[in-house]
KEKE-3310 file (N, C-alpha, C; in steps of 0.2 Angstrom, whole numbers, plus 5000, padded with zeros to 4 digits):
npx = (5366:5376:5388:5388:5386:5399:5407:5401:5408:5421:5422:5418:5428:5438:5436:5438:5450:5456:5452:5456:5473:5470:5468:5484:5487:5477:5481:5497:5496:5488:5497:5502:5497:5492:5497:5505:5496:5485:5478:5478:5469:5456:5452:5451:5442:5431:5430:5426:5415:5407:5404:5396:5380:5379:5384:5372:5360:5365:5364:5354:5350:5356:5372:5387:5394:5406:5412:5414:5423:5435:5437:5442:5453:5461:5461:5473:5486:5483:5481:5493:5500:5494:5497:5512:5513:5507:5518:5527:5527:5530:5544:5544:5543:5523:5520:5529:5526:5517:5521:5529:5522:5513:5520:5518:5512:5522:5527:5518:5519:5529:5526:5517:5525:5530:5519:5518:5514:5510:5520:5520:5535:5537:5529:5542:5550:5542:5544:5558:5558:5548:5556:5568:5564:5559:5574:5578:5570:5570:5583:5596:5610:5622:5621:5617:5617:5609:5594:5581:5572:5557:5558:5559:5548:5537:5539:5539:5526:5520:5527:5516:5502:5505:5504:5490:5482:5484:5477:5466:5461:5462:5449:5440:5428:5421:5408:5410:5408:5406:5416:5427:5421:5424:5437:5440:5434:5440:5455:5453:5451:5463:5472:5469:5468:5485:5486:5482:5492:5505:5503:5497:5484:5476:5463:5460:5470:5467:5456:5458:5464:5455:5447:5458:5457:5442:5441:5450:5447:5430:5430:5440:5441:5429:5420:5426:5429:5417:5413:5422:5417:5405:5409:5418:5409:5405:5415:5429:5442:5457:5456:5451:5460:5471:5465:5464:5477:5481:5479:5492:5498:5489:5491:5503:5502:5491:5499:5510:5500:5493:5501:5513:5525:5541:5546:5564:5574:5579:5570:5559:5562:5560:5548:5541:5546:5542:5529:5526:5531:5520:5507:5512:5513:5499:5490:5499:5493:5479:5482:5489:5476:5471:5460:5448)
npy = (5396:5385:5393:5408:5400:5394:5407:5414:5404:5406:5418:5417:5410:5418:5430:5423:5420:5430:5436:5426:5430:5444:5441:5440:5453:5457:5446:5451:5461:5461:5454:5464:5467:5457:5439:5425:5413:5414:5424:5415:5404:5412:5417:5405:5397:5407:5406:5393:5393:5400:5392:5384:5387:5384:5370:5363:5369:5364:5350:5346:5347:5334:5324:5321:5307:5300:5311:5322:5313:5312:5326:5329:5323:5331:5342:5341:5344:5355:5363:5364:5370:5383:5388:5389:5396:5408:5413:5416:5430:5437:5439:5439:5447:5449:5447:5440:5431:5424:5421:5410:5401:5398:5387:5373:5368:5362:5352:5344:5335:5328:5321:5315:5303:5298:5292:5281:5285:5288:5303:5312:5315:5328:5336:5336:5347:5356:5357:5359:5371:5380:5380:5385:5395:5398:5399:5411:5422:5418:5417:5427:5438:5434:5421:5404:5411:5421:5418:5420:5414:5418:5414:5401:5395:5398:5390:5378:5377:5377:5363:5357:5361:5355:5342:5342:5344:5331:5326:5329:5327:5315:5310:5314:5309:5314:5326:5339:5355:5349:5341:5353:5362:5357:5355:5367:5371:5362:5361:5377:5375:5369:5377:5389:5382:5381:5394:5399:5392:5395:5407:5426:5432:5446:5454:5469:5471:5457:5468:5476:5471:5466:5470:5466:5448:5448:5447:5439:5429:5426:5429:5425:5410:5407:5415:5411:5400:5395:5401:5395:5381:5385:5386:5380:5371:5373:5374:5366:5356:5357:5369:5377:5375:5384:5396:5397:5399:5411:5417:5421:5432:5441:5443:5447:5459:5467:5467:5477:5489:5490:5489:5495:5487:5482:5473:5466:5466:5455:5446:5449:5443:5429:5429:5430:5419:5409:5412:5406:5395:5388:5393:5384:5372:5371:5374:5364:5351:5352:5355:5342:5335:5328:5322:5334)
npz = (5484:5491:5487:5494:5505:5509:5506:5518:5528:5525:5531:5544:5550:5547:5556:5566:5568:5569:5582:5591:5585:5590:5603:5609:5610:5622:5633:5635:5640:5652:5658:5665:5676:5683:5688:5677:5679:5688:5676:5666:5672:5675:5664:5655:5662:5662:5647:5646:5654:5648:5638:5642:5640:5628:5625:5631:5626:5611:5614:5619:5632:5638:5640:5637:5638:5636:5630:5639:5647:5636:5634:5647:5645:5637:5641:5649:5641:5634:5645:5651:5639:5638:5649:5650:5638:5642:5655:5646:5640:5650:5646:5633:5616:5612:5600:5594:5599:5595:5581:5586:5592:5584:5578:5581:5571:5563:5571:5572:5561:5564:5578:5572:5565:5575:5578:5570:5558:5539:5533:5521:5507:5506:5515:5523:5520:5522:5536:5538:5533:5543:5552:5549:5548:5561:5566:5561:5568:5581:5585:5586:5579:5586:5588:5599:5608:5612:5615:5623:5639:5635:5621:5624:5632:5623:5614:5618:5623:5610:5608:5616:5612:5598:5603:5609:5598:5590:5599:5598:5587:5588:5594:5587:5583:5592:5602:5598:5604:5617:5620:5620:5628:5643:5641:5644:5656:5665:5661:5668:5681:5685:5683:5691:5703:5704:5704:5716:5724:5720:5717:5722:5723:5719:5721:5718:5707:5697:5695:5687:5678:5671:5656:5648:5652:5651:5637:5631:5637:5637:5623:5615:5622:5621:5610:5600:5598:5600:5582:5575:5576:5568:5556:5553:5547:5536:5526:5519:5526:5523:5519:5531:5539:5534:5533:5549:5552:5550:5560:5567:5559:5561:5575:5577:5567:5576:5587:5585:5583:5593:5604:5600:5596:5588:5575:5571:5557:5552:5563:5555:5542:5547:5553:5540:5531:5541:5537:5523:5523:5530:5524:5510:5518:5519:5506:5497:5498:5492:5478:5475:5476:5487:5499:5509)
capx = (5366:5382:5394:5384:5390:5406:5410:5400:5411:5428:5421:5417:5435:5445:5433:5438:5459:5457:5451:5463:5477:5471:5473:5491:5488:5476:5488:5502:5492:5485:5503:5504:5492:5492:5502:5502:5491:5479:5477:5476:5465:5451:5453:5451:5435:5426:5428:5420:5408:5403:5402:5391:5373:5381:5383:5364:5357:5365:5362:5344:5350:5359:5378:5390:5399:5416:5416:5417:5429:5439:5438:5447:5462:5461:5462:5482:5492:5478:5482:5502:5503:5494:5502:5517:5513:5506:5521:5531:5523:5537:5551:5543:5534:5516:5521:5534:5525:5512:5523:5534:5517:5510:5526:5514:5511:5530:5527:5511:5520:5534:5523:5513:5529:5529:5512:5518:5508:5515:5521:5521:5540:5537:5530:5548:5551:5541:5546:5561:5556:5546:5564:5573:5561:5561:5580:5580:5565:5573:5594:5601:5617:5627:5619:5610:5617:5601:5589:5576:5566:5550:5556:5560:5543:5532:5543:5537:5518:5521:5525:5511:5500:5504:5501:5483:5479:5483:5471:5458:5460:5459:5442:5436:5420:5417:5404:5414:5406:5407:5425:5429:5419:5425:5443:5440:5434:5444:5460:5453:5450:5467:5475:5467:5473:5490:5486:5481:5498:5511:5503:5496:5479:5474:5455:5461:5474:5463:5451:5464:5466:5447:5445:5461:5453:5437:5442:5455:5443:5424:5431:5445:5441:5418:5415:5430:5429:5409:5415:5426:5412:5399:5412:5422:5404:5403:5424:5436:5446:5462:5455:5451:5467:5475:5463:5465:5483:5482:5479:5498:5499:5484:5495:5509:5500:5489:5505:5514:5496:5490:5507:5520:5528:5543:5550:5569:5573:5581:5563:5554:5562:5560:5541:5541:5546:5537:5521:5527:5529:5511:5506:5512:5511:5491:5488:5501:5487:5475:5486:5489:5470:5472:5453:5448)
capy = (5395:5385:5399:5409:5396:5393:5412:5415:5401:5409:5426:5416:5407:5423:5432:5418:5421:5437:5435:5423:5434:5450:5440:5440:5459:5456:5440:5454:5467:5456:5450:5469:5467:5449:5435:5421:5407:5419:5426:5410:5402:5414:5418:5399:5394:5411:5402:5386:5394:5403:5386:5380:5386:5382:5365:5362:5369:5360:5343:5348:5344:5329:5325:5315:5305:5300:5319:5325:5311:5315:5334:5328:5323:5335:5347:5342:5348:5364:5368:5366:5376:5390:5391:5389:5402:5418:5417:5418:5438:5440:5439:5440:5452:5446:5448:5435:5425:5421:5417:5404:5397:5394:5382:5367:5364:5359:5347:5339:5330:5323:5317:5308:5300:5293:5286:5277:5289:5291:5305:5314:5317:5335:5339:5336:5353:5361:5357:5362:5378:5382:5378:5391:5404:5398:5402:5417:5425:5417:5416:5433:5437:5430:5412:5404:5415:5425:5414:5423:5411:5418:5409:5392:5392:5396:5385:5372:5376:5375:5358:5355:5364:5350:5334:5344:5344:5325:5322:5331:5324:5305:5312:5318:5307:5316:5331:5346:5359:5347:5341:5360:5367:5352:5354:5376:5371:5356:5368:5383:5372:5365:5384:5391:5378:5383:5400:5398:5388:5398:5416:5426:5435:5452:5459:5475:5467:5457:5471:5481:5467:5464:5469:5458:5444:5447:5449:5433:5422:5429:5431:5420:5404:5403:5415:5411:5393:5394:5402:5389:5376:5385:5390:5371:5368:5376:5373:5360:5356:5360:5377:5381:5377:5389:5403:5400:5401:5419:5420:5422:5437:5446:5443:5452:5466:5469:5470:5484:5492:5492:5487:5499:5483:5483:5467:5469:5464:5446:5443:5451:5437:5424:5428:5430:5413:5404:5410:5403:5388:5387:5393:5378:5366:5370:5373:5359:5344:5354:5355:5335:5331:5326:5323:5338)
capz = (5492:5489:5487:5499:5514:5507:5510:5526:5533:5527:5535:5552:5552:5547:5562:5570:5567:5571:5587:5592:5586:5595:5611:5610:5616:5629:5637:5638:5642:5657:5665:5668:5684:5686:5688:5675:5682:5687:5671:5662:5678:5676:5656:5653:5665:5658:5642:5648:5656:5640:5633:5644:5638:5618:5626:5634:5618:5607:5616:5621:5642:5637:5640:5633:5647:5635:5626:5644:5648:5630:5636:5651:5644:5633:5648:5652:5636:5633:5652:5650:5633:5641:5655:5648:5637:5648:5657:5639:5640:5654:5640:5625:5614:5610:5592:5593:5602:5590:5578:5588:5595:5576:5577:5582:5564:5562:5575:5572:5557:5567:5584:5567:5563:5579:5579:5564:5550:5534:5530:5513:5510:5504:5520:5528:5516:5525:5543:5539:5531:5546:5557:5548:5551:5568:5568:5562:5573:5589:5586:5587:5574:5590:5590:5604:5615:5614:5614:5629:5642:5634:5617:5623:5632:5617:5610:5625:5622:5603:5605:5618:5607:5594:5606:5609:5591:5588:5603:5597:5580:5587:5598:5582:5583:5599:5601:5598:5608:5626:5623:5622:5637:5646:5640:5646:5664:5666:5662:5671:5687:5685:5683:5696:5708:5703:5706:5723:5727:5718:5718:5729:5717:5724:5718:5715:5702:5695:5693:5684:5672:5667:5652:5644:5652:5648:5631:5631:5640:5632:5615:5613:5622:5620:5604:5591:5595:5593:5575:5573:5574:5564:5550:5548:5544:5527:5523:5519:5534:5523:5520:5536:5544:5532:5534:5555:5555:5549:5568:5569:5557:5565:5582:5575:5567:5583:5593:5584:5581:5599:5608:5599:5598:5581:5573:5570:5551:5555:5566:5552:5538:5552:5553:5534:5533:5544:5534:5518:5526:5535:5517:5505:5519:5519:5502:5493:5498:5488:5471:5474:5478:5492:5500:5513)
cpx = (5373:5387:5393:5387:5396:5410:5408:5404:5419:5427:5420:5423:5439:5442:5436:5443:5459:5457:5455:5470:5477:5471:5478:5492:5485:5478:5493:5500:5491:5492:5508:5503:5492:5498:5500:5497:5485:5477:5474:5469:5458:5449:5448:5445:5431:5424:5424:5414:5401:5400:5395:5383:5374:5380:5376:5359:5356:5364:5356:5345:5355:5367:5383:5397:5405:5417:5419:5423:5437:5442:5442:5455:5465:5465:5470:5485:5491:5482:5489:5505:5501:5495:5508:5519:5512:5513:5528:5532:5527:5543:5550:5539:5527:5518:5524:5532:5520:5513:5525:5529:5515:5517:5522:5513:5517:5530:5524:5515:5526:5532:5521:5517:5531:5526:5513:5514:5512:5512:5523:5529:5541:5535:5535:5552:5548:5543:5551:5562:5554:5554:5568:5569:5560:5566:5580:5575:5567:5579:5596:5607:5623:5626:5615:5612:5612:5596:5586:5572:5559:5551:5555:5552:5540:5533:5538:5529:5515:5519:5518:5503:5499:5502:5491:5480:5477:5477:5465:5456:5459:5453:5436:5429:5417:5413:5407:5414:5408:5414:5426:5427:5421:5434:5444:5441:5438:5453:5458:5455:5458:5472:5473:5468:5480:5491:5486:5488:5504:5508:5499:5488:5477:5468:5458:5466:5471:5458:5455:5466:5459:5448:5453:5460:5448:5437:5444:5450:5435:5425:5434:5443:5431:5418:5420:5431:5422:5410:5418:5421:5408:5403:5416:5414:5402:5411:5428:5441:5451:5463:5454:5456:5471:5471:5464:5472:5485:5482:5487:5501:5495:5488:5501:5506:5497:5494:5507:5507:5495:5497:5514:5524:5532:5548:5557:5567:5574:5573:5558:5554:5561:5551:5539:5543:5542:5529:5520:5525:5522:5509:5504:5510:5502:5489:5490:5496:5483:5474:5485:5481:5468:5461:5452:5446)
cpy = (5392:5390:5401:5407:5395:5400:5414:5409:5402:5415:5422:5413:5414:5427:5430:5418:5427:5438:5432:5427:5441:5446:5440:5447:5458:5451:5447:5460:5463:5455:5457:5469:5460:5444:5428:5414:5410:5422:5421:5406:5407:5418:5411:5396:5397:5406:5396:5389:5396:5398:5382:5380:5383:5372:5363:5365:5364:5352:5341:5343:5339:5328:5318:5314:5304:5306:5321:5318:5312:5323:5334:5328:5327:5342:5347:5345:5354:5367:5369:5371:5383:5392:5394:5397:5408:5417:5417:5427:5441:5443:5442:5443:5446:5444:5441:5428:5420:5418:5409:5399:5393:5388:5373:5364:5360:5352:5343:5333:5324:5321:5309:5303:5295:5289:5282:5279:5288:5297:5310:5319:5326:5338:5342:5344:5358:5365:5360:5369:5384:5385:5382:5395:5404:5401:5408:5421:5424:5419:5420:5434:5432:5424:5412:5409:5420:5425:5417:5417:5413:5414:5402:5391:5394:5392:5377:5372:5376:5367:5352:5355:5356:5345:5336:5341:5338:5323:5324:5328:5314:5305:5315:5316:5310:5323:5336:5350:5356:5345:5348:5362:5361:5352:5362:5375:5369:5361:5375:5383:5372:5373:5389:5389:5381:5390:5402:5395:5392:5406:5419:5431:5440:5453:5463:5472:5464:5462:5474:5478:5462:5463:5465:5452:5443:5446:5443:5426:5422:5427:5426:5414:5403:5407:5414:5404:5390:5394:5396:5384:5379:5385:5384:5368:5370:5376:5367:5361:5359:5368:5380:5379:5381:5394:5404:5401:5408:5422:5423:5430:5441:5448:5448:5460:5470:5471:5475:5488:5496:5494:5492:5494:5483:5476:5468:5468:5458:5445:5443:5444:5432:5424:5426:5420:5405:5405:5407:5396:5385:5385:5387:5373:5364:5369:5367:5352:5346:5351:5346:5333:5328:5328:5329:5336)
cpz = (5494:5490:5492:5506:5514:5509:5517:5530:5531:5533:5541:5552:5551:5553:5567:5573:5572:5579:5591:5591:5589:5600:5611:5617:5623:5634:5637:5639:5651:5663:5665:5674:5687:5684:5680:5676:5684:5681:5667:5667:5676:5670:5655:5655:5665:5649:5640:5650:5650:5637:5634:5642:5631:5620:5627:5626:5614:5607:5618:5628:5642:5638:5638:5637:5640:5629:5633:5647:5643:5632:5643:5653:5640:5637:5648:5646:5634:5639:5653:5646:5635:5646:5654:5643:5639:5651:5650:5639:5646:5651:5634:5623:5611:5602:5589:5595:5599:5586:5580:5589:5587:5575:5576:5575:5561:5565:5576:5568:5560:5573:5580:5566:5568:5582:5573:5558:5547:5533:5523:5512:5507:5512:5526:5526:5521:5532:5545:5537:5539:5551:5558:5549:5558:5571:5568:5566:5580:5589:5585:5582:5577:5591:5596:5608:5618:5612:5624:5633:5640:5625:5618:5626:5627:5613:5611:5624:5614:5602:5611:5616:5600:5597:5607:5603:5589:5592:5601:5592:5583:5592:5593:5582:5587:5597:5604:5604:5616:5627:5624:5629:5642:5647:5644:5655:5667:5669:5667:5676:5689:5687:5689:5705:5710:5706:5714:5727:5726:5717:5723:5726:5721:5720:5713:5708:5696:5692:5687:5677:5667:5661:5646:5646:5651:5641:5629:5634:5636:5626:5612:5613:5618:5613:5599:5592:5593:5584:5573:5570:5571:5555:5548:5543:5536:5524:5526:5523:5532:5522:5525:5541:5540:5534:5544:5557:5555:5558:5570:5565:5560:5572:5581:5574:5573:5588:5590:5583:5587:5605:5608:5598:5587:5580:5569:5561:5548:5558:5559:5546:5542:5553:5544:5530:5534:5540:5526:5519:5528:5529:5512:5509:5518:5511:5496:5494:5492:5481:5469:5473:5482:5495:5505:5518)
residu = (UNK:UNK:UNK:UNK:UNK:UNK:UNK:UNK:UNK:UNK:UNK:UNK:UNK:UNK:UNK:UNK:UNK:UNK:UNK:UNK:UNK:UNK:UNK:UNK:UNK:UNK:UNK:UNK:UNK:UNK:UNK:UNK:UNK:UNK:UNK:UNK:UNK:UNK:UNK:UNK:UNK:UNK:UNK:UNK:UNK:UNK:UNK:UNK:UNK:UNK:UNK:UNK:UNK:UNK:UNK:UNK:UNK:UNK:UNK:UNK:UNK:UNK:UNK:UNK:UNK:UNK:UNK:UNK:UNK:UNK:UNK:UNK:UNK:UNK:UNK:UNK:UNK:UNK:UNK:UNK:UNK:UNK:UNK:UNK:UNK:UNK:UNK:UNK:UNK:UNK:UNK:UNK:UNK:UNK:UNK:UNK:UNK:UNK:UNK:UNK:UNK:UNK:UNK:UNK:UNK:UNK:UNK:UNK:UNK:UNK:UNK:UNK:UNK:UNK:UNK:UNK:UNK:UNK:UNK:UNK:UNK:UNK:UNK:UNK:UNK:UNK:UNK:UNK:UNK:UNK:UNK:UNK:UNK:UNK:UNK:UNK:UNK:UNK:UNK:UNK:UNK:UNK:UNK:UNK:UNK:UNK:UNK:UNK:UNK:UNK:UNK:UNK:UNK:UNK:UNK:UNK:UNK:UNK:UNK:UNK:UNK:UNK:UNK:UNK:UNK:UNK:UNK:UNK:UNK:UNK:UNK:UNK:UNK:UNK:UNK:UNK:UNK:UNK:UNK:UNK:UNK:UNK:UNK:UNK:UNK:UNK:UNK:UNK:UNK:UNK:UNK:UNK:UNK:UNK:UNK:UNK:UNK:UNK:UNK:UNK:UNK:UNK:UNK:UNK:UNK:UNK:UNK:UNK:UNK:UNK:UNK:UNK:UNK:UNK:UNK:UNK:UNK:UNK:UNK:UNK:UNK:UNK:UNK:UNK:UNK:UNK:UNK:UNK:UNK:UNK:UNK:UNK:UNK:UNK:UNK:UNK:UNK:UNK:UNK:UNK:UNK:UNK:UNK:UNK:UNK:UNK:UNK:UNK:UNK:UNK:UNK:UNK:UNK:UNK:UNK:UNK:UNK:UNK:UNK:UNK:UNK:UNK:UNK:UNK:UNK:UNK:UNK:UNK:UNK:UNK:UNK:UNK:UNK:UNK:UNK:UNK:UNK:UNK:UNK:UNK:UNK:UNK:UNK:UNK:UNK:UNK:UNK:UNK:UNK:UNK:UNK:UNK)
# end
């Protein structure tokens, strides 16, 4: 039975990735017909919404006043990184953007540095591993000089993306499920405002961009982060942050599959890179012993 859980909970976190990396398409599919803030505004509060019976379920009515206040603050860096990022999908292929985004992992260890964690000095290996595969998928032959406004923001909700993670992780005692739908709304709300002030949303537009919304906000935010929570249940934490990073390879493959989208042969070692990185930084704890 053991075993048993142990693979049905890789099989619901690689499900999991997967799903996450084919939004890439539907987010640049999307900011075909719609603007960014509407996109993400009514993506992001489908996914709470979605949440909400998972929530009442699993608390049997009940609500938990500082998950939903934790889910609050939770709201501001989720609701920047995705911002930041749909309008990325102006400049930049989805492909690429997957990558840069998996960047957060880079910058988790150096926020920690700032909270006074120690750090394990191998990891700084990795940071800069990731760095240079950063280089090369952003920095053209010519230098910065062609560096896109769609990398520097994924860049920007990269390391937004990372201040999220830390908060989640010091709300860890909290009940998952409500910080999330909490954290969905909260952003949705927040997005949606946004959209009303700086765009101008038409029906028709929206309708036209349903089903990558439905897709990116259904699939993405309420059933790959349900999976999420069923499937950390039966796998060690270090395990299942390597098996969700594959979300950034799924995102590439999905782009060229669905999108036509081709990675030069510089992007291609610059993605190739960044997964080695991801790779040893997730699995060298392991080797150590390091607890999961």
């Amino acid at each position: 039975m053991k075993k048993q859980n142990k693979l049905l909970g890789t099989v619901l976190l690689l499900i999991c990735s997967m799903i996450w990396g084919t939004a890439f398409v539907s987010q640049s599919l999307g900011m075909e017909s719609v603007e960014g803030f509407t996109f993400s505004g009514i993506r992001i509060l489908l996914g709470g919404i979605c949440l909400i019976p998972v929530v009442l379920i699993v608390n049997k009515g009940k609500i938990d006043k500082k998950s939903v206040l934790s889910g609050l603050i939770l709201s501001i860096p989720f609701c920047i990184a995705s911002n930041v990022q749909q309008y990325a999908f102006n400049y930049t292929p989805a492909g690429k953007i997957s990558f840069i985004t998996a960047g957060y992992m880079f910058f988790v260890p150096i926020f920690s540095l700032l909270l006074k964690r120690k750090i394990p000095p191998v990891t700084w290996l990795f940071v800069l591993l990731g760095f240079v595969g950063l280089y090369f998928l952003c920095i053209g032959e010519n230098g910065f000089g062609e560096v896109n406004r769609g990398d520097v923001l994924s860049l920007v909700c990269a390391v937004f993306f990372a201040v999220q993670i830390l908060l989640v992780e010091k709300f860890s005692d909290m009940d998952g499920v409500t910080l999330s739908c909490t954290q969905f709304i909260s952003a949705g709300l927040i997005s949606c405002a946004l959209m009303l002030v700086f765009e101008e949303p038409r029906i028709e537009n929206i309708k036209a961009a349903a089903f990558p919304i439905l897709y990116a906000g259904i699939m993405s935010c309420g059933v790959a982060y349900t999976l999420q929570i069923l499937g950390q249940k039966h796998t060690p934490s270090t395990v299942a942050s390597l098996l969700m990073c594959t979300e950034s390879v799924f995102g590439a493959v999905s782009s060229a599959l669905i999108l036509g989208e081709r990675l030069s042969a510089r992007e291609i070692i610059g993605c190739s890179i960044m997964i080695v990185a991801t790779v040893l930084s997730q699995i060298f704890p392991l080797r150590k012993g390091e607890p999961s």
